[in-house]
Gaussian input, Z-matrix of N, CA and C with variables (Angstrom, degrees):
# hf/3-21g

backbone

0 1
 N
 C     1     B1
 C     2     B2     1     A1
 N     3     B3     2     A2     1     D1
 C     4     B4     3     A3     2     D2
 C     5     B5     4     A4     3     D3
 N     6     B6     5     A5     4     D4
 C     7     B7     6     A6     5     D5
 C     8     B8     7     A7     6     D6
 N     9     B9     8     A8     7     D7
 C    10    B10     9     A9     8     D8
 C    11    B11    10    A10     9     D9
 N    12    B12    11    A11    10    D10
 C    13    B13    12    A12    11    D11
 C    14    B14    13    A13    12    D12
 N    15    B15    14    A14    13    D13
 C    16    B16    15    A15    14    D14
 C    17    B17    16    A16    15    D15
 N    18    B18    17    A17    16    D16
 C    19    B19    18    A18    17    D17
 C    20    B20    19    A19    18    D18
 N    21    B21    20    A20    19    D19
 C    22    B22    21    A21    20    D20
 C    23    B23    22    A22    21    D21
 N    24    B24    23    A23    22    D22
 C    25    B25    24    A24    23    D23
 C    26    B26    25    A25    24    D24
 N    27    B27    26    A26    25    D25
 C    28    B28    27    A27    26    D26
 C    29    B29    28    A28    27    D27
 N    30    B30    29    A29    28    D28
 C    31    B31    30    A30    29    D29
 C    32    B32    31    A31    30    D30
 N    33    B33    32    A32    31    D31
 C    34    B34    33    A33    32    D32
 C    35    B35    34    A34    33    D33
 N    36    B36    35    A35    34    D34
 C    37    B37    36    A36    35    D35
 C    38    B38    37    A37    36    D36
 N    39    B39    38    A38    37    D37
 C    40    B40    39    A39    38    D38
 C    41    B41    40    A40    39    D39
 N    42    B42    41    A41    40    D40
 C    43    B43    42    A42    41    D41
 C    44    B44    43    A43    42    D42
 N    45    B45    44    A44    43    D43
 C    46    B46    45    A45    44    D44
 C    47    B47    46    A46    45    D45
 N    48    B48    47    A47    46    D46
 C    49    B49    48    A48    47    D47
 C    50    B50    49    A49    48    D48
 N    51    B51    50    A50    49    D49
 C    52    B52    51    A51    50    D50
 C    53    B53    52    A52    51    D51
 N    54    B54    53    A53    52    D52
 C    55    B55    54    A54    53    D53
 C    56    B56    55    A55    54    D54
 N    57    B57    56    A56    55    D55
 C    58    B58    57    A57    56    D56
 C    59    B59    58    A58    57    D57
 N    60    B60    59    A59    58    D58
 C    61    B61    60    A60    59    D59
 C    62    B62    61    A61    60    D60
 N    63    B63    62    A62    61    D61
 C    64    B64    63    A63    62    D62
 C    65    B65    64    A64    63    D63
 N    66    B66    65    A65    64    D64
 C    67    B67    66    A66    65    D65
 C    68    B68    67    A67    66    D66
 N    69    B69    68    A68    67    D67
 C    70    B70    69    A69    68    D68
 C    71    B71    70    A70    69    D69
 N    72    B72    71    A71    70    D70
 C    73    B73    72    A72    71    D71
 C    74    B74    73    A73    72    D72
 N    75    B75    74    A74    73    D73
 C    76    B76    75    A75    74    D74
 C    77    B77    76    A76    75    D75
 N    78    B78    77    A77    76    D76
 C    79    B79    78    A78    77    D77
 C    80    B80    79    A79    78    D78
 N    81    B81    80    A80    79    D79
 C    82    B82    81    A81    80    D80
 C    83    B83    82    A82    81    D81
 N    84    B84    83    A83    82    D82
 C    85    B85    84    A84    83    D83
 C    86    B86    85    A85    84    D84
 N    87    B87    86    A86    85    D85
 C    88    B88    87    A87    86    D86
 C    89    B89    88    A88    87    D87
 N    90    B90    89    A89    88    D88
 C    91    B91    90    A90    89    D89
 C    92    B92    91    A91    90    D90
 N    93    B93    92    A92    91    D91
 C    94    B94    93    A93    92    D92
 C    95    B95    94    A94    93    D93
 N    96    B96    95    A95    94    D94
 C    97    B97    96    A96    95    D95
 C    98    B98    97    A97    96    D96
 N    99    B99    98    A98    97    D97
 C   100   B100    99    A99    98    D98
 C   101   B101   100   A100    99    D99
 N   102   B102   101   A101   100   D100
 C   103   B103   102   A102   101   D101
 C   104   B104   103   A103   102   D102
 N   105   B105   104   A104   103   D103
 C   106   B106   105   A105   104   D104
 C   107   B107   106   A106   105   D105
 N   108   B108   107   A107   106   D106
 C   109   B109   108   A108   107   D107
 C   110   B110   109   A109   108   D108
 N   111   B111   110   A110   109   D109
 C   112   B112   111   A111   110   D110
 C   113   B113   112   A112   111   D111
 N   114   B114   113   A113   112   D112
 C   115   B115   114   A114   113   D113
 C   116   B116   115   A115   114   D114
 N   117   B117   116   A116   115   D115
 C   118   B118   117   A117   116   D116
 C   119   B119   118   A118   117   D117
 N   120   B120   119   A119   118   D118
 C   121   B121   120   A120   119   D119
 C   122   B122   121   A121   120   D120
 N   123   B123   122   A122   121   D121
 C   124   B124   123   A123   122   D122
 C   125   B125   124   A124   123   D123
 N   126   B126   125   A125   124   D124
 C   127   B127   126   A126   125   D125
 C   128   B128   127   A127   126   D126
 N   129   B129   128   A128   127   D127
 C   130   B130   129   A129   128   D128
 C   131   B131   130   A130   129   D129
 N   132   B132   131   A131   130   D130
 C   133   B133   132   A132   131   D131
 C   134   B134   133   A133   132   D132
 N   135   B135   134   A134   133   D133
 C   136   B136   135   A135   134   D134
 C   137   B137   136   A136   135   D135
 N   138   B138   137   A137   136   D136
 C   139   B139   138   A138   137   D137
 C   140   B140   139   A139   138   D138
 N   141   B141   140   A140   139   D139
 C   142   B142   141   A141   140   D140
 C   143   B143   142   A142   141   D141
 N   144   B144   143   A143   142   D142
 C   145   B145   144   A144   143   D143
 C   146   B146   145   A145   144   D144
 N   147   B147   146   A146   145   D145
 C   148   B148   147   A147   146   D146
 C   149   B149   148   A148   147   D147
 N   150   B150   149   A149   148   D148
 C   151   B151   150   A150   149   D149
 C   152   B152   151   A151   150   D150
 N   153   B153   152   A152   151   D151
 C   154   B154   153   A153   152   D152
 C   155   B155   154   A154   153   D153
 N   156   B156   155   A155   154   D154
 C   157   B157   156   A156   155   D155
 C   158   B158   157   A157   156   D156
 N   159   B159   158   A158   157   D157
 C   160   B160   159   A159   158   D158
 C   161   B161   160   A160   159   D159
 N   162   B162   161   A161   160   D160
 C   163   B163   162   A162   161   D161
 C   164   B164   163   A163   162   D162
 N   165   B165   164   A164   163   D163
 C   166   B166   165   A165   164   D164
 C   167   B167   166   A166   165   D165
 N   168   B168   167   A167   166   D166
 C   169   B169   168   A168   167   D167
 C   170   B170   169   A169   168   D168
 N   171   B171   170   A170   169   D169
 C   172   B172   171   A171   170   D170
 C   173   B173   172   A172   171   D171
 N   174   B174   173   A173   172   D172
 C   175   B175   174   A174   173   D173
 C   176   B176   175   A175   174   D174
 N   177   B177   176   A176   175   D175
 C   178   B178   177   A177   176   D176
 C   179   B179   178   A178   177   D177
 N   180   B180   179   A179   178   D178
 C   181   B181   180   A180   179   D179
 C   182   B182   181   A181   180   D180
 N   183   B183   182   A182   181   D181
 C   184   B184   183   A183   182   D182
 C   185   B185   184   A184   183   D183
 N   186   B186   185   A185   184   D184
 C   187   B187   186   A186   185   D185
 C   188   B188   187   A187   186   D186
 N   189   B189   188   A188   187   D187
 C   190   B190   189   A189   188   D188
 C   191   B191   190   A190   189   D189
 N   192   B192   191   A191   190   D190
 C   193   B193   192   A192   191   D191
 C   194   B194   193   A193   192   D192
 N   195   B195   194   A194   193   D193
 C   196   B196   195   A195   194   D194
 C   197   B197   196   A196   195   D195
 N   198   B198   197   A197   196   D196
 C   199   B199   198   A198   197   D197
 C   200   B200   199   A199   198   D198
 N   201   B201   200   A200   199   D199
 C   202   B202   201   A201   200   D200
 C   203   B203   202   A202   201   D201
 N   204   B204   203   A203   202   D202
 C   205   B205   204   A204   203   D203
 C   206   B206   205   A205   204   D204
 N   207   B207   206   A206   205   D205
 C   208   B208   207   A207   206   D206
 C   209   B209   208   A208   207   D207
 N   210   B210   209   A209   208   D208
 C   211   B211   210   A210   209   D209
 C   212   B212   211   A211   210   D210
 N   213   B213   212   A212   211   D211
 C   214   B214   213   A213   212   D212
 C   215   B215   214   A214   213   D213
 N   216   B216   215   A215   214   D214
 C   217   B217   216   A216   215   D215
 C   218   B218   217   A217   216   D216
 N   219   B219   218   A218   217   D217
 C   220   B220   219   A219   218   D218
 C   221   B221   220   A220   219   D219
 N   222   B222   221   A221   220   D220
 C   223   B223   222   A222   221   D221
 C   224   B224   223   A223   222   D222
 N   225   B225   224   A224   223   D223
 C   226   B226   225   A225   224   D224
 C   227   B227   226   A226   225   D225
 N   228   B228   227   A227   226   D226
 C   229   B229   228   A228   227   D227
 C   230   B230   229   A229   228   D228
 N   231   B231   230   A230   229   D229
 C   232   B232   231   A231   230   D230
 C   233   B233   232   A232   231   D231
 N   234   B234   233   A233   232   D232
 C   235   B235   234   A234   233   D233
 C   236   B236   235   A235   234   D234
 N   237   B237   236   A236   235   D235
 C   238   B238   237   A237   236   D236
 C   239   B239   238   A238   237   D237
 N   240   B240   239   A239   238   D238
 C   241   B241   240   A240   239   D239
 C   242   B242   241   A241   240   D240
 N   243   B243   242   A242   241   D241
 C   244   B244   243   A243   242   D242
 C   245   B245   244   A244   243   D243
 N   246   B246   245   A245   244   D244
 C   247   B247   246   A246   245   D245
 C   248   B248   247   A247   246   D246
 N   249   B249   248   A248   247   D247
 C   250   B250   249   A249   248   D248
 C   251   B251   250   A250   249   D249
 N   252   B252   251   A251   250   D250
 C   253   B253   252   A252   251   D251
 C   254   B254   253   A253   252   D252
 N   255   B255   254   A254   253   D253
 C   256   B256   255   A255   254   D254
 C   257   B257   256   A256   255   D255
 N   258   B258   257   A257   256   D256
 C   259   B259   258   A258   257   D257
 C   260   B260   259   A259   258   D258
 N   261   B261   260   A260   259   D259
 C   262   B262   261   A261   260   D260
 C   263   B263   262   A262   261   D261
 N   264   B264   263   A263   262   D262
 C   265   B265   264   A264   263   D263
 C   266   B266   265   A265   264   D264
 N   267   B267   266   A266   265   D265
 C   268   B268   267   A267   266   D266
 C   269   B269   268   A268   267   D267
 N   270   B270   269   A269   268   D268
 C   271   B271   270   A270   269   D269
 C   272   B272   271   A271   270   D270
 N   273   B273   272   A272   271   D271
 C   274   B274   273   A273   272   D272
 C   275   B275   274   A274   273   D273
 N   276   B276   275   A275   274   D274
 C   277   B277   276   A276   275   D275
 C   278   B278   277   A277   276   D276
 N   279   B279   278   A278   277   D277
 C   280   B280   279   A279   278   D278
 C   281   B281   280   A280   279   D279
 N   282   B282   281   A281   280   D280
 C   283   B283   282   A282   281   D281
 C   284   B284   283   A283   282   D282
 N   285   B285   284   A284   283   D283
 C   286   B286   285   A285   284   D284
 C   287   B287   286   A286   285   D285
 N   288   B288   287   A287   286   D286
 C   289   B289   288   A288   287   D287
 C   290   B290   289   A289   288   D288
 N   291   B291   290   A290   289   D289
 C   292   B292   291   A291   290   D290
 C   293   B293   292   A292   291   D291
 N   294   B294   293   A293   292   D292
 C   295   B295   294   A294   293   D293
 C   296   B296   295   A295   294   D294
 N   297   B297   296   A296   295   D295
 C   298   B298   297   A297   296   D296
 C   299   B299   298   A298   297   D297
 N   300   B300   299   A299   298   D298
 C   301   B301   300   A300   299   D299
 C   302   B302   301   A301   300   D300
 N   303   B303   302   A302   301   D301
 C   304   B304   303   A303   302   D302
 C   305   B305   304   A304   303   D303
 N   306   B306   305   A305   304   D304
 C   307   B307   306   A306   305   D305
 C   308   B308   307   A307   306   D306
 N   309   B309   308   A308   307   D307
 C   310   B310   309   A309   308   D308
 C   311   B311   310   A310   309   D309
 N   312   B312   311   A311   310   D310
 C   313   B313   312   A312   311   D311
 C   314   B314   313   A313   312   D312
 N   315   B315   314   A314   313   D313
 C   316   B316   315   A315   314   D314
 C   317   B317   316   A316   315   D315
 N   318   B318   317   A317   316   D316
 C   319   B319   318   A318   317   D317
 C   320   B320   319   A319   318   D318
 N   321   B321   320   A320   319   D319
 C   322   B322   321   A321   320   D320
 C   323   B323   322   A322   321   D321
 N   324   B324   323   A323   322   D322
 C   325   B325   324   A324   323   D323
 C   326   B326   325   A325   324   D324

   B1=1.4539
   B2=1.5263
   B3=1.2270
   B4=1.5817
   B5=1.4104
   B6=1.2354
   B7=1.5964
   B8=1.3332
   B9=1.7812
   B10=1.1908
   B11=1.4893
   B12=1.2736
   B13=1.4367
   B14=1.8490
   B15=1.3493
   B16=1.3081
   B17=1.0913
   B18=1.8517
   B19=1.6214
   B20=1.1208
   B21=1.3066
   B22=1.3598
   B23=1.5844
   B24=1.6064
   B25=1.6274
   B26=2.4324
   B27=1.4357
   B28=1.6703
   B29=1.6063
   B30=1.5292
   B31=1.4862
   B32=1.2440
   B33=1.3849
   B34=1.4175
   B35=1.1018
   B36=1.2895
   B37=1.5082
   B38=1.2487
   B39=1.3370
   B40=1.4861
   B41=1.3803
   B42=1.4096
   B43=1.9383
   B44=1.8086
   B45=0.9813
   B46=1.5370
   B47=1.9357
   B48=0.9389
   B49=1.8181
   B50=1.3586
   B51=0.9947
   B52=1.3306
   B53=1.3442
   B54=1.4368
   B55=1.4855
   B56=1.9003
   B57=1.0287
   B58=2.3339
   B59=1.5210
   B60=1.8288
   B61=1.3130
   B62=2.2594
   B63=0.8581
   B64=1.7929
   B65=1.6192
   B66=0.9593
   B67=1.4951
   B68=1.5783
   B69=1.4415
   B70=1.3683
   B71=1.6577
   B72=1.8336
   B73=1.3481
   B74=1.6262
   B75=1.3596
   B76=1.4108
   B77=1.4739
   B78=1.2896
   B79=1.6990
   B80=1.2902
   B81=1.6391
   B82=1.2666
   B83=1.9667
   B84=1.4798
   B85=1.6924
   B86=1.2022
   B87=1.2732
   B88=1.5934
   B89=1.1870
   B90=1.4590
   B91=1.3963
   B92=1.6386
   B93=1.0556
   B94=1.2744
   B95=1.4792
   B96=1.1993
   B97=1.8337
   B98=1.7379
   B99=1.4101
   B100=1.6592
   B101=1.4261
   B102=0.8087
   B103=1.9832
   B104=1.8090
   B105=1.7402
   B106=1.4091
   B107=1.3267
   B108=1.4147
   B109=1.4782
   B110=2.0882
   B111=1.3875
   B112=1.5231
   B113=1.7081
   B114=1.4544
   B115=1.2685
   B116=1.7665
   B117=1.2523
   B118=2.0048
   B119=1.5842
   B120=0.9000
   B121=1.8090
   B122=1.3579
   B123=1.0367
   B124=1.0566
   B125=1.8859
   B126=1.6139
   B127=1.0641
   B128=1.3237
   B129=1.4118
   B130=1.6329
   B131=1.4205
   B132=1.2773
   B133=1.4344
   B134=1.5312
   B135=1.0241
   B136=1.4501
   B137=1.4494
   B138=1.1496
   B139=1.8813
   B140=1.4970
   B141=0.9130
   B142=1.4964
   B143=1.2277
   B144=1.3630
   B145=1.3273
   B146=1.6469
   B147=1.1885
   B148=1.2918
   B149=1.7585
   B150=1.7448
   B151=1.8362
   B152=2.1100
   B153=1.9542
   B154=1.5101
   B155=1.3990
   B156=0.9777
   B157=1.8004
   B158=1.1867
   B159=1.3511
   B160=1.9441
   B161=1.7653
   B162=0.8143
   B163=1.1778
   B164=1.9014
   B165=1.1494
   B166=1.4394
   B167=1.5317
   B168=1.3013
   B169=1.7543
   B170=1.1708
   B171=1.4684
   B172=1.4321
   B173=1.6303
   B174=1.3299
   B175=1.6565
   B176=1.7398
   B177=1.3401
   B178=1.8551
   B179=0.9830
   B180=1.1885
   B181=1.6270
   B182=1.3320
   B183=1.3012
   B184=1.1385
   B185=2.0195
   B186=1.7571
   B187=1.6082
   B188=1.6460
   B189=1.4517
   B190=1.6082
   B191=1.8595
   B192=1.0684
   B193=1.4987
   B194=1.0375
   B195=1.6834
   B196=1.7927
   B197=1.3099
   B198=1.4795
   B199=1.5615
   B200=1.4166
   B201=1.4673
   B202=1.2936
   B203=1.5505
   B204=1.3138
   B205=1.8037
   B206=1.7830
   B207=1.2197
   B208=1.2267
   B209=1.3427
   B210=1.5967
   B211=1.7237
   B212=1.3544
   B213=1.6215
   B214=1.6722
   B215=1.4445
   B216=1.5230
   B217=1.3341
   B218=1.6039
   B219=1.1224
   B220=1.7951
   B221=1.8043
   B222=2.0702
   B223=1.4145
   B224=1.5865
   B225=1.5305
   B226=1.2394
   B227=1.6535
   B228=1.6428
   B229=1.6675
   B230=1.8279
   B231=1.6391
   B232=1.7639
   B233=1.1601
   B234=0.9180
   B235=1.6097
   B236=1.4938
   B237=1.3780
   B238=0.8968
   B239=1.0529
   B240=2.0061
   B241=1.6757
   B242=1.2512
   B243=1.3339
   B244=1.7966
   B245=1.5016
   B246=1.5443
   B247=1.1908
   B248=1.6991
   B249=0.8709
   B250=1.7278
   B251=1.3180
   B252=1.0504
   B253=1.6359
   B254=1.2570
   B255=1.3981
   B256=1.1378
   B257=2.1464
   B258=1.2829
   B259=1.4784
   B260=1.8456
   B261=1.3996
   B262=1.3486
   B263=1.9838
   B264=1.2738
   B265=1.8989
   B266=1.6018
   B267=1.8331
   B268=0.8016
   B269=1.4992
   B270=1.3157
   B271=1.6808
   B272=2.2615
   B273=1.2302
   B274=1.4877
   B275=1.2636
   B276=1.3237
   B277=1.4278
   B278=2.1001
   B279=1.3163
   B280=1.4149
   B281=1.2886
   B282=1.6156
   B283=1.4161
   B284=1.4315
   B285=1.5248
   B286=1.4671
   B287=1.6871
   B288=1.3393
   B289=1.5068
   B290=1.3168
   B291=1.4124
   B292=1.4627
   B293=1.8599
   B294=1.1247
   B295=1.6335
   B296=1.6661
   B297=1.4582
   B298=1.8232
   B299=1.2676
   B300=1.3758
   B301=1.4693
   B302=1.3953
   B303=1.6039
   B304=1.5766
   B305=1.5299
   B306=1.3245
   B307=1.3442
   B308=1.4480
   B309=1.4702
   B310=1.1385
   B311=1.8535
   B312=1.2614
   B313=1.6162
   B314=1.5763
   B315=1.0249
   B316=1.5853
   B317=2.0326
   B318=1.6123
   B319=0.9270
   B320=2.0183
   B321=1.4616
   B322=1.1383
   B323=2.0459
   B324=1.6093
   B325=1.1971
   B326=1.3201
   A1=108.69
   A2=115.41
   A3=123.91
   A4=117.36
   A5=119.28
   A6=114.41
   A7=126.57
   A8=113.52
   A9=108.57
   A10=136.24
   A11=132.28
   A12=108.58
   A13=119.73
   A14=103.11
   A15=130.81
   A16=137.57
   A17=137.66
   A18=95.76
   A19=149.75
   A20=130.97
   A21=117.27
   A22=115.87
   A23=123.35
   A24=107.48
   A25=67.57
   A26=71.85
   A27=88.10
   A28=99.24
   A29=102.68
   A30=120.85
   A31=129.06
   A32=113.86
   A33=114.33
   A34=143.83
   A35=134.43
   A36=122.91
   A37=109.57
   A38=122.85
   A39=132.85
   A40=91.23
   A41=94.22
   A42=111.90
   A43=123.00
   A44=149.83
   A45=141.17
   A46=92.37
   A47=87.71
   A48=104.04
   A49=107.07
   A50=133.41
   A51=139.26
   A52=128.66
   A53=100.41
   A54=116.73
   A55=98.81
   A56=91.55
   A57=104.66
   A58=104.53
   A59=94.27
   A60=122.08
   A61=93.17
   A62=87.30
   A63=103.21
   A64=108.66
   A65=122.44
   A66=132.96
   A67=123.60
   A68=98.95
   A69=110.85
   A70=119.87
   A71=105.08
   A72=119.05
   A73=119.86
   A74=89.68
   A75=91.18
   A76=134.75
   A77=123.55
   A78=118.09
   A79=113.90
   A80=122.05
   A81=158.82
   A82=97.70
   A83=102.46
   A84=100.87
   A85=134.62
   A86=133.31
   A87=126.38
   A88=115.58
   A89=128.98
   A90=116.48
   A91=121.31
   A92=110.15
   A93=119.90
   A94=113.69
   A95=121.47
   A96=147.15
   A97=73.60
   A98=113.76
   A99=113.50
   A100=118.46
   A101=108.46
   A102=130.42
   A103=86.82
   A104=107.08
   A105=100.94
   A106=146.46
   A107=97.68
   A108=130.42
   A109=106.45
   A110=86.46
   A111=98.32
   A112=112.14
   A113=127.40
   A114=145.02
   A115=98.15
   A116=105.81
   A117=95.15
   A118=111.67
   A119=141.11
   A120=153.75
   A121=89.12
   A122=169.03
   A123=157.06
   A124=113.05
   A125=111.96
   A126=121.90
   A127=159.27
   A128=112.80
   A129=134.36
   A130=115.39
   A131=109.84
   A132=120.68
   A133=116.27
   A134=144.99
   A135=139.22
   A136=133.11
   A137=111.45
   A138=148.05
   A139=95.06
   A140=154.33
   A141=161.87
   A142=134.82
   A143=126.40
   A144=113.49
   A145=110.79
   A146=114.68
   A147=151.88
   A148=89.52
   A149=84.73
   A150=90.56
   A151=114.58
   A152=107.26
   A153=109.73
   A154=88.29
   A155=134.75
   A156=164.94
   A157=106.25
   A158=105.61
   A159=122.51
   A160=105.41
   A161=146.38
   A162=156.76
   A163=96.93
   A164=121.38
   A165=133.37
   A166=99.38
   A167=130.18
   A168=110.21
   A169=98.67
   A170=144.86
   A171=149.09
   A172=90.01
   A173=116.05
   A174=91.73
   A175=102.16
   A176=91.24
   A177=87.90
   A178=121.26
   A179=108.30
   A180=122.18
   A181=126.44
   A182=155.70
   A183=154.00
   A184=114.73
   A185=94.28
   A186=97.32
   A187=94.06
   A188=116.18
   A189=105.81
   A190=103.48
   A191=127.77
   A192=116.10
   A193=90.54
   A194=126.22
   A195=133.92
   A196=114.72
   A197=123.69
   A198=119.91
   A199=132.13
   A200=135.79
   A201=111.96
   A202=105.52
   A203=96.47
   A204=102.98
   A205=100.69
   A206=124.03
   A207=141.71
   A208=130.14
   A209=107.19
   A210=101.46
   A211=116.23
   A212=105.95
   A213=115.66
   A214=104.46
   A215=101.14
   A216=100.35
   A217=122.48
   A218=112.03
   A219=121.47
   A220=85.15
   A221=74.49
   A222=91.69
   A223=98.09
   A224=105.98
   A225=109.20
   A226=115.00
   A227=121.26
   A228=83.60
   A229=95.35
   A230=124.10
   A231=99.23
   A232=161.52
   A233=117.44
   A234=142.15
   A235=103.03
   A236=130.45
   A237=119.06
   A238=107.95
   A239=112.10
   A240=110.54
   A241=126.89
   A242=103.97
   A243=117.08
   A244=115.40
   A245=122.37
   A246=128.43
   A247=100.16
   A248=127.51
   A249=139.21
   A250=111.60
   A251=138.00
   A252=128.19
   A253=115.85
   A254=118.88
   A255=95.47
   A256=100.21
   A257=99.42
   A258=102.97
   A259=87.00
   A260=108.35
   A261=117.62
   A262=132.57
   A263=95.89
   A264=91.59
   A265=89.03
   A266=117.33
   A267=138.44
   A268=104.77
   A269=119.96
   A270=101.75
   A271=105.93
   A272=79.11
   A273=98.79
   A274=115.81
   A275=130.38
   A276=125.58
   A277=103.48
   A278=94.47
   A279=109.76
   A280=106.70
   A281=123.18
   A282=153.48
   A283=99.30
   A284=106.97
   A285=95.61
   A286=105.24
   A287=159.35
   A288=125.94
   A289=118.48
   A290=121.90
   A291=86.71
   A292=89.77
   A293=100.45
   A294=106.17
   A295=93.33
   A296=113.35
   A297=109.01
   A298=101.04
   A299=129.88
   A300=139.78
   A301=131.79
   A302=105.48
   A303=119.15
   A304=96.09
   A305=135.01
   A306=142.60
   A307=117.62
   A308=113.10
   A309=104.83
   A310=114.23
   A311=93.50
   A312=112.18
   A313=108.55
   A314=87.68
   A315=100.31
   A316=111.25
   A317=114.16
   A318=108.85
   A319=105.82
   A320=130.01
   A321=136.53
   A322=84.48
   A323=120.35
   A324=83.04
   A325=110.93
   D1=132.70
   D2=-177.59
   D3=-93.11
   D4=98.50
   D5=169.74
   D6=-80.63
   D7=146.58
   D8=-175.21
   D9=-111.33
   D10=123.14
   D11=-159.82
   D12=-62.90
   D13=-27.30
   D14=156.99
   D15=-97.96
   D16=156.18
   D17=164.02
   D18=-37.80
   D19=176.57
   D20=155.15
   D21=-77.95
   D22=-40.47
   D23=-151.27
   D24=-127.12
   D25=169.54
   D26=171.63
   D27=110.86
   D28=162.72
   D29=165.30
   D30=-40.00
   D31=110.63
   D32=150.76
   D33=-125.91
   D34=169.08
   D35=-171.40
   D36=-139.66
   D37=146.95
   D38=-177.78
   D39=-102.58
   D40=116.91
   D41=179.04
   D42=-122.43
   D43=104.86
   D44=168.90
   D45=-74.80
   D46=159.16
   D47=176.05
   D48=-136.36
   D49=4.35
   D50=163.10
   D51=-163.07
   D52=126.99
   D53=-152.12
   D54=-146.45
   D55=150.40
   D56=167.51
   D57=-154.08
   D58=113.76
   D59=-174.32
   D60=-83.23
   D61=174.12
   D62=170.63
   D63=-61.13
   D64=5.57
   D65=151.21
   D66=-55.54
   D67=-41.11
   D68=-179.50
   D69=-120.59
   D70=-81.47
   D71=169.18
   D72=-111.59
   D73=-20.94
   D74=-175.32
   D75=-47.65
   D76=-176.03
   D77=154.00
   D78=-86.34
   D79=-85.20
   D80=169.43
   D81=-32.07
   D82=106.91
   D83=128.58
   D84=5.28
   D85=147.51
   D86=138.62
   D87=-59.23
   D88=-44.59
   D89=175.22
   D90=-61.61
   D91=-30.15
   D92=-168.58
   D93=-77.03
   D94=-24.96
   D95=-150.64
   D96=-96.50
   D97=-77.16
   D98=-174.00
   D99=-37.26
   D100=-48.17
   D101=-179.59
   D102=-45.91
   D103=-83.72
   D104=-174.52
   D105=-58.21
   D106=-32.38
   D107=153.01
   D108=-29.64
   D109=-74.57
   D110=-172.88
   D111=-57.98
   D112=-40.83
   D113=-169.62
   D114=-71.96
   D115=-56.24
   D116=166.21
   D117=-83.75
   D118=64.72
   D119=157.58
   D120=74.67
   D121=-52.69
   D122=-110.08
   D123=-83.28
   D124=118.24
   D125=151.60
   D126=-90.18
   D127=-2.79
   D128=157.28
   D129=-138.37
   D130=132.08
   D131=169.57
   D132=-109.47
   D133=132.59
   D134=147.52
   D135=-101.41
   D136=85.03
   D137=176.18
   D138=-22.04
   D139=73.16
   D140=97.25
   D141=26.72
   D142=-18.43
   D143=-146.35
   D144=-91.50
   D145=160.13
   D146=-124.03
   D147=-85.63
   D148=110.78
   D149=160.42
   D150=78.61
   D151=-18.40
   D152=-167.02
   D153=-123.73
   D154=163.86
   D155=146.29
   D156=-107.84
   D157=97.56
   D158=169.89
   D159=-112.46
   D160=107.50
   D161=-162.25
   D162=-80.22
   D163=130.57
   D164=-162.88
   D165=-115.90
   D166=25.10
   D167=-152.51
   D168=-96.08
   D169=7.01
   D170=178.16
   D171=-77.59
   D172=-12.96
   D173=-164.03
   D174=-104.91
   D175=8.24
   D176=168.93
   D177=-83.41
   D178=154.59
   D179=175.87
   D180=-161.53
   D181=179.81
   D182=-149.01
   D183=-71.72
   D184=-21.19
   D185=-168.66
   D186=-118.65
   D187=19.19
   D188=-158.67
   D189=-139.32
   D190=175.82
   D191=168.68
   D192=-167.25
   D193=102.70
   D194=158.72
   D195=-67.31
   D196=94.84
   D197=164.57
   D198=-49.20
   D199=129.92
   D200=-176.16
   D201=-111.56
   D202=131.73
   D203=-155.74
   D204=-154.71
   D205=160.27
   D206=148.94
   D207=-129.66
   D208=166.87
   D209=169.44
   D210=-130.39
   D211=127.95
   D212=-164.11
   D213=-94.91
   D214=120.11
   D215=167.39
   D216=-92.21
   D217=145.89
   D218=-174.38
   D219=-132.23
   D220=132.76
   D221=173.85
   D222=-131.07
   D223=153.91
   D224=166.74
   D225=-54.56
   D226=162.87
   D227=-170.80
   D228=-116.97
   D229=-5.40
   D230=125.38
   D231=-75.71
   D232=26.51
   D233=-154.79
   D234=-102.29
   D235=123.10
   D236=-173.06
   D237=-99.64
   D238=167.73
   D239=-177.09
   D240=-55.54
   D241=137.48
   D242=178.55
   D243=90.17
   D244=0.61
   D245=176.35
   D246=-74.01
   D247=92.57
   D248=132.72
   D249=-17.37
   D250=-73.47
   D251=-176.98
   D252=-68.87
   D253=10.56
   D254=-175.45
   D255=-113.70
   D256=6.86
   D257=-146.27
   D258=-113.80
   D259=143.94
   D260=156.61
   D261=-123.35
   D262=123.22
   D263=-168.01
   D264=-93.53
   D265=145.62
   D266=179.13
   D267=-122.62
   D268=121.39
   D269=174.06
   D270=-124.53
   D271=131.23
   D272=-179.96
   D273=-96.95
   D274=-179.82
   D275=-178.10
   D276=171.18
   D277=117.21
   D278=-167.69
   D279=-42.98
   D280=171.09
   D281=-177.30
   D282=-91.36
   D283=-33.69
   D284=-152.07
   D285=-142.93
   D286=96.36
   D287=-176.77
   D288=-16.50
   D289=-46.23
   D290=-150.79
   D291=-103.22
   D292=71.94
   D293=171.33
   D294=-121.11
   D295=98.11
   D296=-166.99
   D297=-124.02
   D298=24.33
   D299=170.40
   D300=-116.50
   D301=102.67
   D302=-146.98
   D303=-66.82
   D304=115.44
   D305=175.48
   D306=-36.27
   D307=-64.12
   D308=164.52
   D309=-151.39
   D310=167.43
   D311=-160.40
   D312=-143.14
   D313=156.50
   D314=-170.52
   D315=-160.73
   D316=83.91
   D317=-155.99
   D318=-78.31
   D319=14.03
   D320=-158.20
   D321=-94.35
   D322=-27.77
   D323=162.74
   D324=-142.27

């Protein structure tokens, strides 16, 4: 007997939930991320990038779903730059599109 971790029949979607377009670290655009995104199956992305909330929803459309999301970094606050262990990324991603107000920010790092 074959068990399934999911259903067997019904909707699915090929989704990443975290992603950083050239906004932040990335290479690729938002437009461009969608383009590739869409060309390997992919039907939702959530735009990520590091520390800003840019809202992507111009890039939806009937075969696509732009998440609007970021990722907060927390740093220890002796820790000096580029220390990795000392740092934690949090990535969020709205309820709703039109939720376009980054909760919180902290421009010291």
């Amino acid at each position: 007997m074959r068990k399934y971790l999911l259903p067997e029949s019904g909707n699915f979607y090929k989704a990443n939930l975290h992603s950083h377009s050239n906004l932040s670290d990335g290479r690729l655009s938002p437009a461009e991320m969608k383009e590739l995104y869409k060309k390997n199956g992919y039907s939702v992305l959530a735009y990520t990038d590091h520390d800003i909330l840019i809202p992507h929803n111009d890039l939806t459309d009937d075969e696509f779903v732009a998440l609007v999301g970021f990722e907060a970094s927390i740093n220890q606050e002796d820790a000096p730059a580029g220390v990795w262990e000392k740092r934690c990324h949090l990535c969020f991603i709205a309820k709703t599109p039109d939720m376009d107000i980054q909760p919180c920010w902290n421009p010291k790092y």
